[in-house]
GUGU-340610 format. One record per residue (C-alpha): x, z, y. Coordinates in steps of 0.05 Angstrom, whole numbers. Example, Ala and Ser with C-alpha at 12.3 -4.5 7.8 and 13.67 -1.06 7.14 Angstrom:
<rec c1="246" c3="156" c2="-90"/>
<rec c1="273" c3="143" c2="-21"/>
//
This chain:
<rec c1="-413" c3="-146" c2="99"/>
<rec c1="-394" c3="-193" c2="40"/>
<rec c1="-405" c3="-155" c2="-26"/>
<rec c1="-369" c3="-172" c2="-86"/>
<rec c1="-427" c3="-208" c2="-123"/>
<rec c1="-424" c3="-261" c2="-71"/>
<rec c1="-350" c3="-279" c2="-82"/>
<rec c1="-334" c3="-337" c2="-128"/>
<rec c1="-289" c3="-328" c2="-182"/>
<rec c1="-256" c3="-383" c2="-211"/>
<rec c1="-253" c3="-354" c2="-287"/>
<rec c1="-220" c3="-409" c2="-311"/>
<rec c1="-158" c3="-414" c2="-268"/>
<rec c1="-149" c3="-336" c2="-287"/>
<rec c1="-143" c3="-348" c2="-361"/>
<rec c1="-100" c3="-400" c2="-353"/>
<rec c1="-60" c3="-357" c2="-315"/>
<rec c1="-71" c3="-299" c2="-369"/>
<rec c1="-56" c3="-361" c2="-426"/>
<rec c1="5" c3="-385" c2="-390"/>
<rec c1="24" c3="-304" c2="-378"/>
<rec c1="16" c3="-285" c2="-450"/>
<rec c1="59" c3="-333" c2="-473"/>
<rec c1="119" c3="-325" c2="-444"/>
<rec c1="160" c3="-274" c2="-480"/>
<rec c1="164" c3="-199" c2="-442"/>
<rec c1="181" c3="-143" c2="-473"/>
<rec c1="199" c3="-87" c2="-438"/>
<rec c1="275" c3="-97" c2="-395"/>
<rec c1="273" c3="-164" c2="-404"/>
<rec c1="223" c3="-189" c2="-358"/>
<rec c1="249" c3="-239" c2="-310"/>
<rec c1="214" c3="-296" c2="-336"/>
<rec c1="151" c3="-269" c2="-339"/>
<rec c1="155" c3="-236" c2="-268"/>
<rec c1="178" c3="-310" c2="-242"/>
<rec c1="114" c3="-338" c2="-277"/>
<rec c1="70" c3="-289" c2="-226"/>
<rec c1="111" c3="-295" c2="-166"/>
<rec c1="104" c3="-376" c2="-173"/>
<rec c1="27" c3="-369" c2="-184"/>
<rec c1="19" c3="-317" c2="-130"/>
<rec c1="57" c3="-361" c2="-69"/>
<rec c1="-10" c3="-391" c2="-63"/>
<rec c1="-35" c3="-325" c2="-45"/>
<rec c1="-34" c3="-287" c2="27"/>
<rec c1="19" c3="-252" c2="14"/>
<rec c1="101" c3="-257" c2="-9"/>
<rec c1="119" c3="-216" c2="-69"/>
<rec c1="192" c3="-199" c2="-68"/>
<rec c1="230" c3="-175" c2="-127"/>
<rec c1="262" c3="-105" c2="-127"/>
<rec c1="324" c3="-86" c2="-160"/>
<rec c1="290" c3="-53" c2="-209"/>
<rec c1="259" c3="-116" c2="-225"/>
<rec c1="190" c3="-102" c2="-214"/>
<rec c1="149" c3="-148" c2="-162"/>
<rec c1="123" c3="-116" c2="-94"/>
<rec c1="81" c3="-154" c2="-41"/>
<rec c1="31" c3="-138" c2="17"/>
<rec c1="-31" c3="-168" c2="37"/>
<rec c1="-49" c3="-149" c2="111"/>
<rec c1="-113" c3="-124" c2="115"/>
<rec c1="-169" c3="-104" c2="165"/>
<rec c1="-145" c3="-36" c2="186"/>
<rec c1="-83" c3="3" c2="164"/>
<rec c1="-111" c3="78" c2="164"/>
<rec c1="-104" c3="90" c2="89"/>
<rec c1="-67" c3="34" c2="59"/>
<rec c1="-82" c3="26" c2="-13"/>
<rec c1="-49" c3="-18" c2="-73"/>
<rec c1="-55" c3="-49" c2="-135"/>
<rec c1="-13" c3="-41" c2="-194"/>
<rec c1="-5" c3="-72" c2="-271"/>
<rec c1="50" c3="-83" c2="-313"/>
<rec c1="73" c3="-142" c2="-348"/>
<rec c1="126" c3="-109" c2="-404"/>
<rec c1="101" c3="-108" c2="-472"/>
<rec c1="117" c3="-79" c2="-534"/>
<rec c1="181" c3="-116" c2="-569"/>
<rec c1="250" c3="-97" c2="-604"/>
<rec c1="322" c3="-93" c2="-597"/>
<rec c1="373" c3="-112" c2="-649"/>
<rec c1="399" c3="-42" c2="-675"/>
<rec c1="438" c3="-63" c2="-729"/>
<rec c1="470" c3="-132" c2="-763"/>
<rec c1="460" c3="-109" c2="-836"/>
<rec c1="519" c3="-138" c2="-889"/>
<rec c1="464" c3="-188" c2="-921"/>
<rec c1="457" c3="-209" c2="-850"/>
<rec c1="388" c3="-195" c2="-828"/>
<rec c1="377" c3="-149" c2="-771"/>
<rec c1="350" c3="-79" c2="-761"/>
<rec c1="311" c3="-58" c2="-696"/>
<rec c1="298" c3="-11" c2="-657"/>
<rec c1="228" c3="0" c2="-616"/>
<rec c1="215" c3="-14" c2="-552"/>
<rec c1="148" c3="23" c2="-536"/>
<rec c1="107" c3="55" c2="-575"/>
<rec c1="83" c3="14" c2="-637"/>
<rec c1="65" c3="16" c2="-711"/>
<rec c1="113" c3="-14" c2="-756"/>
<rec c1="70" c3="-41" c2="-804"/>
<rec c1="26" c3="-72" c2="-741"/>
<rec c1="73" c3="-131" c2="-732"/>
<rec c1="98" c3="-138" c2="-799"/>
<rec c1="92" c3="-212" c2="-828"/>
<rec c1="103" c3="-224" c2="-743"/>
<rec c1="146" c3="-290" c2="-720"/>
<rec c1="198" c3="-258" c2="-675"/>
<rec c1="241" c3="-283" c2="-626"/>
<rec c1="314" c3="-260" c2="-621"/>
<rec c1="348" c3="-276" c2="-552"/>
<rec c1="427" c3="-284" c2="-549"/>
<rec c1="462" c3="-269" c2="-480"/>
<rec c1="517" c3="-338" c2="-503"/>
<rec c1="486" c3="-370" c2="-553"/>
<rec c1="408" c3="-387" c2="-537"/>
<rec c1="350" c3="-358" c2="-581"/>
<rec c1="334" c3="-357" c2="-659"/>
<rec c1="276" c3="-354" c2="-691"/>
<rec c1="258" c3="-303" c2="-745"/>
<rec c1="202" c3="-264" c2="-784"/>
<rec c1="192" c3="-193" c2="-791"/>
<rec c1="185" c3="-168" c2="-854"/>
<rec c1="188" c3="-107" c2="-897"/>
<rec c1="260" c3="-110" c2="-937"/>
<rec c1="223" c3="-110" c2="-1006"/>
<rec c1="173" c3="-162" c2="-988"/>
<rec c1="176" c3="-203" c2="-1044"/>
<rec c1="111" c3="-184" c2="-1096"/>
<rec c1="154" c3="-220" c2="-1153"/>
<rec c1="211" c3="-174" c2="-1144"/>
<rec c1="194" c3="-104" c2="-1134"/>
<rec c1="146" c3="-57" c2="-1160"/>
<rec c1="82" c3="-36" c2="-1141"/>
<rec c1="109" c3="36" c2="-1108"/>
<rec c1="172" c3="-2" c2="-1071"/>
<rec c1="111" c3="-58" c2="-1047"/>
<rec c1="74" c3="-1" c2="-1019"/>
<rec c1="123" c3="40" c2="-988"/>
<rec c1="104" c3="76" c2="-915"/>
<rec c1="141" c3="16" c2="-859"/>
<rec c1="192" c3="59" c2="-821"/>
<rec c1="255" c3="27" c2="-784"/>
<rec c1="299" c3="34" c2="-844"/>
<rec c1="248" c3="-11" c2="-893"/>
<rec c1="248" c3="-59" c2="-843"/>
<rec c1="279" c3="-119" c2="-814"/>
<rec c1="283" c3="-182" c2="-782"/>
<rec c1="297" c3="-248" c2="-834"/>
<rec c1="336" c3="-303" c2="-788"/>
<rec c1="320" c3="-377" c2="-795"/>
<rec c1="390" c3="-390" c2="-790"/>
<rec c1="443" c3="-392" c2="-848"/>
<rec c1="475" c3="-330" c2="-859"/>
<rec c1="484" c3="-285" c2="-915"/>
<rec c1="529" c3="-235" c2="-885"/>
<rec c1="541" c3="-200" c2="-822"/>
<rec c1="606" c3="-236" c2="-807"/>
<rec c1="552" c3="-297" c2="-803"/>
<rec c1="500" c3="-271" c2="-767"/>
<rec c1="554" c3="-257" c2="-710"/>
<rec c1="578" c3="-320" c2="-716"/>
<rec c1="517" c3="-344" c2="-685"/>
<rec c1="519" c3="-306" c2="-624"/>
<rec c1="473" c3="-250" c2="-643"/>
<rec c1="495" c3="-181" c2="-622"/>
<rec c1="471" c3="-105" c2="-626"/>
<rec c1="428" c3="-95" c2="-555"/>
<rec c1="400" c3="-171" c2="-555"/>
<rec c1="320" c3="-166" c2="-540"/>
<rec c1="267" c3="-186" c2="-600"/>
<rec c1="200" c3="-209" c2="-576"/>
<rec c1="140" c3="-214" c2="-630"/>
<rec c1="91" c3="-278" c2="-625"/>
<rec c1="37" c3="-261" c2="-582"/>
<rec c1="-11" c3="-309" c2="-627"/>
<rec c1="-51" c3="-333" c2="-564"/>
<rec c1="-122" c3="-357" c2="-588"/>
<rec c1="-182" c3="-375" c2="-539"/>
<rec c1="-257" c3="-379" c2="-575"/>
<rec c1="-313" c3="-416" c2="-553"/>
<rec c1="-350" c3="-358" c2="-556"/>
<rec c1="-303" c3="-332" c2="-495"/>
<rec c1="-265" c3="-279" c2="-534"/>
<rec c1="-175" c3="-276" c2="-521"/>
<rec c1="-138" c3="-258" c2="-584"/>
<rec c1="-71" c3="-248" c2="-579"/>
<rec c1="-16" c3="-190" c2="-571"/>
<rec c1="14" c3="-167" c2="-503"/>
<rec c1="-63" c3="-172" c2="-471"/>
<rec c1="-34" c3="-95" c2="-459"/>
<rec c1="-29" c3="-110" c2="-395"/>
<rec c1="-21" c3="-185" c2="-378"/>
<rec c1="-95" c3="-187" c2="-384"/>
<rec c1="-97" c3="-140" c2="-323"/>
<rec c1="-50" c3="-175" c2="-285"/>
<rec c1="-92" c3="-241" c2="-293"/>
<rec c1="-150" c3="-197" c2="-263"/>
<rec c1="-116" c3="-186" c2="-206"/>
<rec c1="-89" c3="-255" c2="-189"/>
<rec c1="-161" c3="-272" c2="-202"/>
<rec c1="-183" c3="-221" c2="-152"/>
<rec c1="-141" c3="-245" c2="-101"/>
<rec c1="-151" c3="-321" c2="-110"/>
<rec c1="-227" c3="-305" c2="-100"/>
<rec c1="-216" c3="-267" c2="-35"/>
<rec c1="-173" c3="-317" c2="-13"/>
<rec c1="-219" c3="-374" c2="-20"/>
<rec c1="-270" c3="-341" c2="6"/>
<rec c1="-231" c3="-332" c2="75"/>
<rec c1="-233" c3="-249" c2="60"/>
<rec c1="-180" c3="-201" c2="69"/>
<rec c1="-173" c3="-134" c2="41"/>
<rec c1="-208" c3="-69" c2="78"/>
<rec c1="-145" c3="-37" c2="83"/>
<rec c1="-69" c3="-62" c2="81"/>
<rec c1="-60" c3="-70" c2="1"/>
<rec c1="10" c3="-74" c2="-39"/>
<rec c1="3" c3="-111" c2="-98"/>
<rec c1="53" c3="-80" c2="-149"/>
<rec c1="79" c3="-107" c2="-216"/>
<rec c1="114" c3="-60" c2="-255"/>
<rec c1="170" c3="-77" c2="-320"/>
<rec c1="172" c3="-11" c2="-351"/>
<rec c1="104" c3="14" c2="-364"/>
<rec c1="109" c3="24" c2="-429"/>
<rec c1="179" c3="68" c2="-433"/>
<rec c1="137" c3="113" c2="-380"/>
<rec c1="168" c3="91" c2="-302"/>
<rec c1="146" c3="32" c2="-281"/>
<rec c1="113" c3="48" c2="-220"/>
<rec c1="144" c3="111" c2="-205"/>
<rec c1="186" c3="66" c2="-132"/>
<rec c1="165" c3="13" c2="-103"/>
<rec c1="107" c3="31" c2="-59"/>
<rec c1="105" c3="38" c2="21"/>
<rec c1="109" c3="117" c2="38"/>
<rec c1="43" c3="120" c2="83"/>
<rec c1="9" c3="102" c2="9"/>
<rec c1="-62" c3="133" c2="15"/>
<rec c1="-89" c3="111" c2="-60"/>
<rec c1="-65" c3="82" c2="-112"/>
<rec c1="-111" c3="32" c2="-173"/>
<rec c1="-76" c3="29" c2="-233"/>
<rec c1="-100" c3="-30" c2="-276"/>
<rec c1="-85" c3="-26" c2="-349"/>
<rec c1="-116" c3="-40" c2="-414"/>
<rec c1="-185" c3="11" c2="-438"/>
<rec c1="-190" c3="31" c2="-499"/>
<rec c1="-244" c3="-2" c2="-547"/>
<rec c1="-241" c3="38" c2="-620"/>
<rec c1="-305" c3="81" c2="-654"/>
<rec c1="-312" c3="143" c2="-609"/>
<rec c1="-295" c3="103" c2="-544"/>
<rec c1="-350" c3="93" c2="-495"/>
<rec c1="-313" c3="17" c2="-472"/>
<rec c1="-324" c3="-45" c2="-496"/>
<rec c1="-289" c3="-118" c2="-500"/>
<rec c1="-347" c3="-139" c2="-441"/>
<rec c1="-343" c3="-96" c2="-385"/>
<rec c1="-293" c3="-59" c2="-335"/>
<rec c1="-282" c3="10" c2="-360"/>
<rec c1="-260" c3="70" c2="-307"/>
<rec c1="-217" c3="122" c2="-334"/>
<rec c1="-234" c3="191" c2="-322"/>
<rec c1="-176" c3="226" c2="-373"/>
<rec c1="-118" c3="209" c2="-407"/>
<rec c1="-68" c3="249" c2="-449"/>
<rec c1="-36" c3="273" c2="-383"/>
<rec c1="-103" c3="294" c2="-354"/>
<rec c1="-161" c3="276" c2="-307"/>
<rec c1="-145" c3="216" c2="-244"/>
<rec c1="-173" c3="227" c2="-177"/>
<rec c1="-236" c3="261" c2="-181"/>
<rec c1="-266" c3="228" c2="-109"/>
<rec c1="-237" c3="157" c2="-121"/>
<rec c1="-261" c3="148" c2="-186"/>
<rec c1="-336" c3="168" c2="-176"/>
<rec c1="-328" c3="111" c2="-113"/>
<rec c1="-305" c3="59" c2="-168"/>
<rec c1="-368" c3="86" c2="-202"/>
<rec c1="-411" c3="78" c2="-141"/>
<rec c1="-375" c3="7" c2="-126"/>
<rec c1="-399" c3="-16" c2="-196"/>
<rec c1="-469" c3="3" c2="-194"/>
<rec c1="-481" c3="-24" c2="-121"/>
<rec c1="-447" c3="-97" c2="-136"/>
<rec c1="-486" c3="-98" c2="-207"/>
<rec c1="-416" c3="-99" c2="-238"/>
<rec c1="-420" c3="-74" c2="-318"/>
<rec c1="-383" c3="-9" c2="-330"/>
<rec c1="-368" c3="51" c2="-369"/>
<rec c1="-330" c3="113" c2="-351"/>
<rec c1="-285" c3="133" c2="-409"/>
<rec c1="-233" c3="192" c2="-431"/>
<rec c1="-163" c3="163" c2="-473"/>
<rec c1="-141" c3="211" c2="-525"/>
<rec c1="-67" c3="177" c2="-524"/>
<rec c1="-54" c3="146" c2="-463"/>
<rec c1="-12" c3="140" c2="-397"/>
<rec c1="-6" c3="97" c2="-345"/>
<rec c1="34" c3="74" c2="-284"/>
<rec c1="-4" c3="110" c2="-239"/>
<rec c1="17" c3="179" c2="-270"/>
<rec c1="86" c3="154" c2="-265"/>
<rec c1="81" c3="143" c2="-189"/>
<rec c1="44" c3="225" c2="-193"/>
<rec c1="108" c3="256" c2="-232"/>
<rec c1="159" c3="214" c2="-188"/>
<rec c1="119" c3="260" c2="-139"/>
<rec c1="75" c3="204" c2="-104"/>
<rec c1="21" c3="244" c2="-65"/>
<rec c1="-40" c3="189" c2="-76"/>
<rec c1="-99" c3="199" c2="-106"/>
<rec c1="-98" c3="152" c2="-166"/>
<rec c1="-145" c3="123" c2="-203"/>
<rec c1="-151" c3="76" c2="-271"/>
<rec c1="-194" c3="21" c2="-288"/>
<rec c1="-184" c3="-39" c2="-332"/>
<rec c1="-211" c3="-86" c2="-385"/>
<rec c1="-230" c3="-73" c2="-455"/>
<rec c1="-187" c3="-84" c2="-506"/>
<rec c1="-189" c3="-82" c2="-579"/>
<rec c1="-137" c3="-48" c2="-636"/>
<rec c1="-89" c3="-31" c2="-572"/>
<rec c1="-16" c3="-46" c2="-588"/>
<rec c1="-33" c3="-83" c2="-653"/>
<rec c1="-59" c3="-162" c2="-651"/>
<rec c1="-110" c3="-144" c2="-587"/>
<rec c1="-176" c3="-175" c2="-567"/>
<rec c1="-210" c3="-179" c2="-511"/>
<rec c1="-269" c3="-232" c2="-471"/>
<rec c1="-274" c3="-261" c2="-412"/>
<rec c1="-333" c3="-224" c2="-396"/>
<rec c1="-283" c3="-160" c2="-394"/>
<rec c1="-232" c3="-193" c2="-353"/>
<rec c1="-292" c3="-220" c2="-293"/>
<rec c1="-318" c3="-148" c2="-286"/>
<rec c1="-262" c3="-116" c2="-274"/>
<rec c1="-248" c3="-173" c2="-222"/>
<rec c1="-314" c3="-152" c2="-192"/>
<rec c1="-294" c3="-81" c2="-188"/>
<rec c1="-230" c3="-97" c2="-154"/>
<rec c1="-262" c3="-149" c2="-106"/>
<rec c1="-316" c3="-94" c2="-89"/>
<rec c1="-256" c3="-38" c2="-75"/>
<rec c1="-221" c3="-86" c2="-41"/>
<rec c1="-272" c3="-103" c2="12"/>
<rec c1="-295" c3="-30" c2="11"/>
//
């Protein structure tokens, strides 16, 4: 039998992919590009991936038996904004989409995306930015929603102006992502929550593929769009579903057993433990194929998988991913990170 170790994988198509990925804009209900991105890249695969209406991507790659079909799932929303208000000195307030720190994208290009009029460019900034103007306690104030906002490069002083352009309460912000590559093999950039784990996948696949291999059992690959509003993969999956791999970002901070270099396997979240059985087999998979990984708990954390469990999905559900530094702020991550958890999903794949 072919173990994991012995499957090529072609590291540098997947962060192209990932590069490609990151950089096209994504945040969460406005996704269309970004899904068309995958399903173009994936057409080479074995396997179609057909868009839901929900928006999410779905596809099925036959495989060796169908006893306890299995599938794959990652999310390609990201954090972003939504105009919430044109102010009268006609800059824009927002309001979240996800859950993010204010002051974590402040000084942030944005994006702001007109349904008539095209896109404008902008910067986020706090609304007493300027160090000449205010004092030290305004400089300093706590960022909240209301001390915030988006400055358009565009010409408008008013709010009358500002809708003259187009823009309108409800249109979608997206922050830069920033995407940097190092020759020491680390990814900087925001969004790698959870485009990085799609790229693992699409690497995973590619290698099988190449290699002539198909999955153990029938496998769905699922992309999901609203991950980080809390249902993205609660539809979308074949009702003889046996189990269920969620891949999504681990946590790397002080305290944290994961790290920016290897596949992490979540044992806990902040809606309790995953699949007892299926994630000691990850563990098992890992040490048998060689593959580095840690097994880690998530003090504030959910995933897709849980989603499918409260939509009342009867799976067992697991979580693995790759490590990622200051989560849902300007993230980090290596290639080393995104090529182990390949491994591990090659190895469960073939398992």
């Amino acid at each position: 039998m072919t173990s994991a170790v012995d499957v090529s994988i072609d590291e540098d198509a997947m962060v192209e992919f990932l590069t490609g990925l990151l950089n096209i804009s994504s945040p969460t209900g406005f996704t269309d590009n970004a899904m068309a991105y995958i399903q173009e890249h994936f057409s080479s695969l074995p396997l179609t991936m057909q868009k839901t209406p929900k928006g999410l991507l779905v596809g099925s790659w036959q495989g060796a038996e169908e006893s306890a079909p299995r599938a794959l799932t990652a999310h390609v929303d990201t954090l972003g904004a939504m105009v919430r208000e044109i102010k009268e000195n006609g800059r824009l307030t927002v309001t979240q989409l996800g859950g993010w720190v204010w002051s974590s994208v402040e000084g942030e290009g944005a994006t702001i995306f007109t349904a008539h009029n095209g896109e404008y460019r902008g910067s986020f900034l706090p609304t007493m930015a300027s160090v000449h103007a205010h004092s030290q306690e305004e400089k300093n104030a706590v960022r909240t929603e209301k001390n915030m906002e988006i400055r358009i490069d565009a010409q408008t002083r008013s709010r009358v102006e500002t809708e003259a352009l187009g823009i309108r309460v409800g249109d979608f912000v997206a922050f830069d992502p920033r995407v940097e590559l190092t020759d020491s093999g680390f990814i900087r950039s925001r969004h790698l929550d959870d485009k990085a784990s799609v790229a693992t996948i699409y690497g995973a696949l590619m290698a099988m593929a190449a290699a002539g291999l198909q999955p153990r059992q029938t496998t769905t690959i699922h992309i999901s769009n609203y991950e980080e509003v809390g249902h993205g993969a609660a539809a979308g999956f074949p009702p003889d579903l046996h189990e269920l791999i969620s891949i999504d970002m681990a946590v790397v901070a002080p305290g944290q057993t994961s790290d920016e270099f290897s596949v992490t396997i979540c044992a806990k979240d902040t809606r309790g433990p995953y699949h007892y059985e299926l994630r000691r087999r990850l563990e098992a998979l890992a040490t048998e194929n060689g593959i580095d990984a840690h097994t880690d708990t998530y003090p504030f954390y959910g995933s897709d998988g849980e989603a499918l469990w409260r939509a009342g999905g009867d799976v067992a559900v697991a979580l693995i991913g790759p490590g990622v530094d200051a989560s849902h702020h300007y993230e980090r991550t290596h290639r080393d990170s995104l090529i182990n958890t390949t491994k591990l999903l090659i190895a469960y794949l073939l398992s």
